[in-house]
C-alpha positions, -999 to +999 in steps of 0.1 A: -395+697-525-404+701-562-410+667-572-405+669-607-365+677-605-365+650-570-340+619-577-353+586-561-325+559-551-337+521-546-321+505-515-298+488-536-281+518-550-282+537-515-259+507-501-243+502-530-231+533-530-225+538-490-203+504-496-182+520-523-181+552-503-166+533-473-146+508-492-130+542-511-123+555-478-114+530-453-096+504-481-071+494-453-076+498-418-062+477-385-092+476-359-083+461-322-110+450-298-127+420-279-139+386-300-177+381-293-207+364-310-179+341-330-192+316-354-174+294-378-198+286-405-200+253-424-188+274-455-156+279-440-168+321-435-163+332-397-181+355-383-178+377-352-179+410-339-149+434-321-162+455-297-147+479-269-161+497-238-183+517-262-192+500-298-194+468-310-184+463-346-196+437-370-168+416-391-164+390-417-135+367-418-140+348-455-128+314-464-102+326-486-087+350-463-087+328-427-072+296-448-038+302-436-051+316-402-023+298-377-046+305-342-082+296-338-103+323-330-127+323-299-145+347-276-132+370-249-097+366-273-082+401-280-070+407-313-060+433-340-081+424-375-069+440-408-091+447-437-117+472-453-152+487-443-180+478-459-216+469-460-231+438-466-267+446-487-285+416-481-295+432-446-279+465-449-253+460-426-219+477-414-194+457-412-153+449-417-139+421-439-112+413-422-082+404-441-060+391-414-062+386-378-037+385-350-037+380-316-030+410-295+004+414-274+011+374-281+021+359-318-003+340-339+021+308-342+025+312-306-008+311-301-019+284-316+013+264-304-007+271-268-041+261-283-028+230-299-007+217-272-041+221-248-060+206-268-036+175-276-028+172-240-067+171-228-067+140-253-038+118-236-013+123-264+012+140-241+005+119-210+044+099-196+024+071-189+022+062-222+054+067-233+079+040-244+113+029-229+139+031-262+159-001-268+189-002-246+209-015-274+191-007-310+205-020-342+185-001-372+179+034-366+150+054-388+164+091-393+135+117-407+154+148-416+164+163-447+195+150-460+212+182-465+203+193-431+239+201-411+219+182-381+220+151-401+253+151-404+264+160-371+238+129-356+261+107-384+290+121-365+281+112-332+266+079-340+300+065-357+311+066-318+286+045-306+287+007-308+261-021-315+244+000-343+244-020-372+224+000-396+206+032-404+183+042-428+174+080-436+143+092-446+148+124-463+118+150-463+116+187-458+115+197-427+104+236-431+074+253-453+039+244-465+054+210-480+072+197-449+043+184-432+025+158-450+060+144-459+071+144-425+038+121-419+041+099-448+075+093-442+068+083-402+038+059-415+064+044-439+082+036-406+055+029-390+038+004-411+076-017-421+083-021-382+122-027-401+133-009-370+141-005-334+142+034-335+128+061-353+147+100-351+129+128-363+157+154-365+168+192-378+186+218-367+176+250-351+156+282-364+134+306-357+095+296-345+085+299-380+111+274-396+100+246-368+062+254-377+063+220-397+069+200-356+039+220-342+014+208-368-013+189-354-013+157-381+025+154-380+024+154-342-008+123-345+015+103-364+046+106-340+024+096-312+003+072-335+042+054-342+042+015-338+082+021-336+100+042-304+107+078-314+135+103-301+123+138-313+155+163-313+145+196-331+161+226-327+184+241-299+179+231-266+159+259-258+140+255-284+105+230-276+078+215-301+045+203-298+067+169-315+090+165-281+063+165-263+044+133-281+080+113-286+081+091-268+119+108-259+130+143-260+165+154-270+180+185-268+198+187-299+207+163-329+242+155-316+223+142-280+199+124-297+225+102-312+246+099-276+213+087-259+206+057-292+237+035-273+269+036-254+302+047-262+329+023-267+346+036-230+310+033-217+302-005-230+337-013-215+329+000-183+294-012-183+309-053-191+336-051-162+308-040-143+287-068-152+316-096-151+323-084-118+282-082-106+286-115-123+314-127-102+300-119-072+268-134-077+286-166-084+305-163-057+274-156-036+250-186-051+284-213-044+281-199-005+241-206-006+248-239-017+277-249+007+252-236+033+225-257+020+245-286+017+264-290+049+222-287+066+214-317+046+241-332+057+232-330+092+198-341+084+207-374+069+232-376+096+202-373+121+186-396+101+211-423+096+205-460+104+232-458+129+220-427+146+183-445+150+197-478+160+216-459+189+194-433+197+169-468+194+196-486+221+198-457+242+156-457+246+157-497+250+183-486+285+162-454+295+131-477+295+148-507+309+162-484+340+129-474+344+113-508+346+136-519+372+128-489+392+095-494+389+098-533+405+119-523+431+095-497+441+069-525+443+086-547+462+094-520+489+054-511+491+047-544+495+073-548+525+061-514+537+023-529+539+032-559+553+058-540+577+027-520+593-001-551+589+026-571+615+025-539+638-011-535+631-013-574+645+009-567+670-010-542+689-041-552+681-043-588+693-025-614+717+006-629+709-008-664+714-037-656+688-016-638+663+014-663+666+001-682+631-003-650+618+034-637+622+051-670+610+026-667+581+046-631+573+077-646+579+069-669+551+055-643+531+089-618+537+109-648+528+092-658+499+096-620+492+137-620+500+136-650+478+121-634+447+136-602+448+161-594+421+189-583+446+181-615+467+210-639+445+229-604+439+234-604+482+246-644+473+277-634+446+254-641+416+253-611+390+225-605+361+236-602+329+216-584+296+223-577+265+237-542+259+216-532+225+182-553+236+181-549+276+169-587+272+185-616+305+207-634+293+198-674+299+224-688+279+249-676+247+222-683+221+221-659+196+249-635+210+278-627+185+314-622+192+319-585+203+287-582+215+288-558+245+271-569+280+259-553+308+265-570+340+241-559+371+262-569+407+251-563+446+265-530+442+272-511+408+275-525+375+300-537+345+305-536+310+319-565+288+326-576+254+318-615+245+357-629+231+342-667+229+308-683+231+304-719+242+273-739+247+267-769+275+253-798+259+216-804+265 
C-alpha cells in the first residue's frame, strides 16, 4: 500500500460513519424475538436484548420513547420492537433504538391489564374479604362520571324509581384520555375525605379497551380501594371488566344496574313491609304464647307453694307419722306379750308347778297390767280416743279447739270423722 496516497480514519469517524450508514439503511425496521438481559435504568433508559434460535440483538429503549409504554417489559416476554439500527460509539456497539414495543400475539393494554391486576391482587387489594356490605337503605349517593355521559343519565333514570334516596351529588370528571385519571382520583379523595355520603358510584358507559384505559390505571384503582365511603363500580357493558370492578367494593354490570342495586323499588319496599308486619305479627303472636306458657308454670309453682298447700301437705305428714307411731306401740306391746307368752311356757316345762306357781300369778299380773295399759284395752270397754284432726294431739278436754274443727275418733273397730258444733267446759 503506498502510504503517501493511504487515508487513516480515527475510531470515531469509522463508527460514526457505520452508524449513519445503518441509520440510512435500516431508518425503520420491526424486529421480533425473545426479552433477555432487561434492565430498567435509574435514568428512565431500558435496556435489553432480542434474541432468536440464532442471534441475539442488542436494543435501547430511551426514556422519551417507553414514557407511554402501557406493558412492563420483562424476560422470556416475546415481543415485536420498532425502531432504527445503529451503533452506540462509546463501546462500538450494534444495536436497535427501539421506538416502540409490543407484545407479540397479545395487545399491550391487554397486557398490562394482566400485569397490573397480578400485581394488585398479590397485594390484598382485590381480596372479598375485605370488601364492604353497601347500605341497605342509602340516602346521599356520590356519582363520578362525566356529566354528559348518556350512562349518567340513564343511572338518573333508574334511580327516580327507587325510594328512600334523598339526595345525590355528581362529581363530574372525564372519564376517557390522558386527563381522566388524576381527576377520577381527586374527585374519589374529595369523597373520600367529606365522608358526606353513604355511597360512592363511579360510572360510564361502554367503549372499546382503550376508552376504559382511565379504570385500569393503577392510582385510580388505589384510591377506589383506599375509599373511606362504599363504592359500586359500573363501567362499561356487562361484558366489559376493569381492574376498578374488581377493587369496588361492588361490581355492577351496567349504569342502569348500578342504580337498581342502591335501593328497592316502590313494589319491592311494599312487599318487603307486609313481609315484615307479618314476620312481625307472628313473632308477637309467638312471644304472647311463651309468656302464657311461662305464666301458667309459675302459677303452679306458687300453687305448690301456697300456705294452704304446706299446711295440708304439713296435716297430711302430722297423720302419716301419727299412723306410724301407733303402729309402732302396738307392735311393742305384742313383743312383749309374745316374750312373756314363751317365758310362761319356758316356766312351764322347765320347773314344777308348785315351784313356779308365784311365778305364773306374777305374769298374770304382769299380762293384766299389760290389758290394762293397752290402748285398745278402754276401746274393748265402749270408750273411743279422740285427736285433733290438723295436730294428731288426744284430746283431754275442749281447750283450745274452735268451732268447725274436724276430729278424728279412734273406736274398738274402725274410726270416725266429726266436726265440733258447740264447745262446753266442766267447771274445775
Amino acid at each position: 500500500m503506498n502510504t503517501e496516497t493511504r487515508v487513516i480514519y480515527s475510531v470515531s469517524e469509522i463508527l460514526q460513519t457505520a452508524r449513519m450508514l445503518l441509520e440510512a439503511k435500516f431508518p425503520n425496521i420491526l424486529v421480533q424475538g425473545e426479552i433477555t438481559d432487561f434492565k430498567h435504568h435509574s435514568s428512565g433508559h431500558i435496556y435489553f436484548s432480542l434474541k432468536d434460535e440464532k442471534g441475539v440483538l442488542r436494543c435501547a429503549f430511551f426514556k422519551g420513547n417507553n414514557m407511554g409504554l402501557a406493558f412492563k417489559p420483562e424476560n422470556g416476554m416475546k415481543v415485536v420492537a420498532g425502531g432504527f439500527l445503529s451503533i452506540y460509539q462509546g463501546f462500538g456497539q450494534f444495536q436497535m433504538n427501539v421506538q416502540l414495543l409490543e407484545p407479540q400475539g397479545v395487545g399491550s393494554l391487554q397486557l398490562a391489564f394482566e400485569q397490573l391486576k397480578k400485581k394488585l391482587g398479590e397485594e390484598g387489594l382485590f381480596d372479598p374479604a375485605r370488601k364492604r356490605p353497601l347500605p341497605k337503605y342509602p340516602k346521599r349517593i356520590a356519582i363520578v362520571t362525566s356529566s354528559q355521559g348518556a350512562a349518567l343519565q340513564d343511572f338518573l333514570k333508574i334511580l327516580a324509581t327507587r325510594v328512600g334516596i334523598e339526595d345525590f351529588e355528581i362529581f363530574n370528571v372525564r372519564v376517557q384520555g390522558k386527563e381522566a385519571p388524576p381527576e377520577v382520583i381527586s374527585a374519589i379523595q374529595e369523597i373520600s375525605e367529606k365522608q358526606e355520603h353513604d355511597v360512592l358510584v363511579l360510572t360510564r358507559g361502554g367503549g372499546s379497551q382503550e376508552d376504559l384505559a382511565a379504570f385500569n390505571d393503577e392510582g385510580v384503582v388505589r384510591a377506589l380501594a383506599a375509599s373511606s365511603v362504599p363504592t359500586i363500580c359500573a363501567v362499561g357493558h356487562e361484558v366489559d371488566f376493569s381492574l376498578c370492578d374488581f377493587a369496588a367494593d361492588l361490581r355492577a354490570p351496567t349504569p342502569t344496574a348500578a342504580a337498581a342495586m342502591l335501593a328497592p323499588s316502590r313494589d319491592e319496599a311494599e312487599t318487603e313491609i307486609k313481609n315484615l308486619i307479618l314476620r312481625l305479627n307472628n313473632a308477637l303472636t309467638d312471644l304472647v304464647q311463651d309468656k302464657k306458657r311461662d305464666l301458667k308454670e309459675w302459677a303452679g309453682i306458687l300453687q305448690e307453694r301456697s300456705p294452704d298447700h304446706l299446711i295440708a301437705e304439713a296435716r297430711q305428714n302430722v297423720d302419716r307419722i301419727g299412723e306410724q307411731l301407733q303402729e309402732t306401740l302396738l307392735q311393742s306391746l305384742k313383743d312383749q306379750q309374745l316374750r312373756v307368752q314363751h317365758l310362761s311356757d319356758f316356766l312351764a316345762r322347765a320347773t314344777p308347778i308348785q315351784a313356779i306357781k308365784p311365778y305364773r300369778e306374777r305374769l298374770r299380773g304382769l299380762e293384766a297390767q299389760l290389758q290394762a295399759y293397752h290402748p285398745h284395752g278402754p276401746l274393748k270397754r265402749g270408750y273411743a280416743i279422740v285427736t285433733r284432726k290438723k295436730t294428731g294431739a288426744i284430746l283431754r278436754s275442749p281447750r283450745g279447739l274452735e268451732k268447725g274443727e274436724r276430729l278424728s275418733i279412734q273406736l274398738e273397730k274402725g274410726h270416725v270423722e266429726s266436726e265440733v258444733m258447740d264447745l262446753g267446759m266442766d267447771e274445775e
